[in-house]
C-alpha positions as CSV (number, residue, x, y, z in Angstrom):
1,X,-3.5,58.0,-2.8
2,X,-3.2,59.4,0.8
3,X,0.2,60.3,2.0
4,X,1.4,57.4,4.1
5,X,-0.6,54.7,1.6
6,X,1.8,54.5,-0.9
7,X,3.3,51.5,0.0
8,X,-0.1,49.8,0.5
9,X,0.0,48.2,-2.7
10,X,2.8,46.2,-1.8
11,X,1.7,45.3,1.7
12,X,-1.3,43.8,0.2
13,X,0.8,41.7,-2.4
14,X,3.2,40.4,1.0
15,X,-0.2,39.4,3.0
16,X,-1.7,37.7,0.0
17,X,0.4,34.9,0.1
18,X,0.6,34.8,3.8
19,X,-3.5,34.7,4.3
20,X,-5.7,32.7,2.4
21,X,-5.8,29.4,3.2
22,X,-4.4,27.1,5.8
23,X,-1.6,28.1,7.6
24,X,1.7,26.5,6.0
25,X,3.9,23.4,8.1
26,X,7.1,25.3,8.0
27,X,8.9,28.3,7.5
28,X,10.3,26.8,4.0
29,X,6.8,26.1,2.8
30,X,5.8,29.6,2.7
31,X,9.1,30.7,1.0
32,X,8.1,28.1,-1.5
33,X,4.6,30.2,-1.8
34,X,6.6,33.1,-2.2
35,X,8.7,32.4,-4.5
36,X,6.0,30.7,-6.7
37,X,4.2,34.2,-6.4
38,X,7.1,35.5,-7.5
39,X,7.1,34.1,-10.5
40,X,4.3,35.5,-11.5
41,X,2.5,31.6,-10.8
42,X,-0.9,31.8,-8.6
43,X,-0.9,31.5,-5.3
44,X,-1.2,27.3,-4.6
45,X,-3.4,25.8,-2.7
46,X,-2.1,25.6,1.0
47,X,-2.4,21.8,2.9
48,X,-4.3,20.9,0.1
49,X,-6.4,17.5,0.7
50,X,-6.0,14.4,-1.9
51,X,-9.7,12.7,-3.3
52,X,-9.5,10.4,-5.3
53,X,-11.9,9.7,-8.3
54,X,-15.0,8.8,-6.2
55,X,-14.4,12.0,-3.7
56,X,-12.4,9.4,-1.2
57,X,-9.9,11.3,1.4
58,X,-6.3,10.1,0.4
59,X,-4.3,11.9,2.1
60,X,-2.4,15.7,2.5
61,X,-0.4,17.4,0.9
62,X,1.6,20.5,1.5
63,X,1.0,23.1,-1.2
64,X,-0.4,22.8,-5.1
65,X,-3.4,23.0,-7.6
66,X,-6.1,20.7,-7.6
67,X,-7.1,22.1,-10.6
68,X,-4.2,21.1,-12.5
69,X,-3.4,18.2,-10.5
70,X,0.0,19.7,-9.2
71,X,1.4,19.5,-5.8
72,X,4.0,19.7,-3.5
73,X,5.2,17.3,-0.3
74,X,8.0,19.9,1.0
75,X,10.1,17.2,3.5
76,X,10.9,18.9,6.7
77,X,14.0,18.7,8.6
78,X,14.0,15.3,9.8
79,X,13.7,14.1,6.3
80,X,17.2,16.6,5.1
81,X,20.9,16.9,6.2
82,X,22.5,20.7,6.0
83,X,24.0,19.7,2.4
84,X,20.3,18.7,1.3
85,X,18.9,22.1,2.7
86,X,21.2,24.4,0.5
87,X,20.5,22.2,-2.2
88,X,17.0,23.0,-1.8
89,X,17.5,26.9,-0.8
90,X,19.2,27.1,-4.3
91,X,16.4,25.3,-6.4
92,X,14.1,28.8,-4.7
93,X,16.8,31.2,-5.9
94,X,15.6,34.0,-8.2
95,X,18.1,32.7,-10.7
96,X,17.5,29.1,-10.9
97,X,15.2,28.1,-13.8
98,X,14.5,24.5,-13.0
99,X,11.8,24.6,-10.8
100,X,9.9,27.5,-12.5
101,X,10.6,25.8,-16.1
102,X,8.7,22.3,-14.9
103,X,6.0,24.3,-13.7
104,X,5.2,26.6,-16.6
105,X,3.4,23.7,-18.8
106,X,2.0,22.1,-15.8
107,X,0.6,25.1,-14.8
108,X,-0.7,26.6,-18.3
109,X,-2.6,23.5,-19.0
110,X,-6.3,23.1,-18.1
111,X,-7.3,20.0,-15.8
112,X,-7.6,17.0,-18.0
113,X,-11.1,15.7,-17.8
């Protein structure tokens, strides 16, 4: 690689989940994406519309798969007090498990015909 491209690699990886897609609704919504990325999980679906079974617009949602049928409504601030934000800052942490645990076998299984 060319000197001054070494860290290229990892710019690419930091634009990836800031590009594709629609733009998130808030600043925590796209540390959500990153820390799903993080995780080694692919990158969700940003603003991802809801059909249902006849292909009928039902609504929006902020992030997920429509491939497994798994997504996220991320409330914004109106919707939290202070206490409920660092409740939800530590759910993102590197070290909590919760989160990434539920998703694993939602995310492993193929969309149920």
């Amino acid at each position: 690689m060319a000197p001054g491209r070494r860290g290229l690699p990892l710019l690419e990886e930091v634009l990836a989940v800031s590009t594709p897609g629609p733009l998130p609704g808030s600043p925590a919504e796209m540390r959500l994406v990153r820390r799903l990325a993080s995780w080694g999980f692919p990158l969700p679906e940003r603003q991802l519309r809801v059909l249902n079974e006849r292909g009928v617009f039902l609504g929006r949602v902020d992030l997920g798969w429509s491939d497994r049928r798994v997504a996220f409504e991320y409330d914004g601030a109106e919707a939290h007090t202070p206490r409920q934000w660092a409740s939800d800052e530590a759910r993102l942490r590197p070290s909590s498990t919760r989160l990434r645990e539920l998703l694993t076998p939602l995310l492993a299984r193929r969309r149920a015909a």
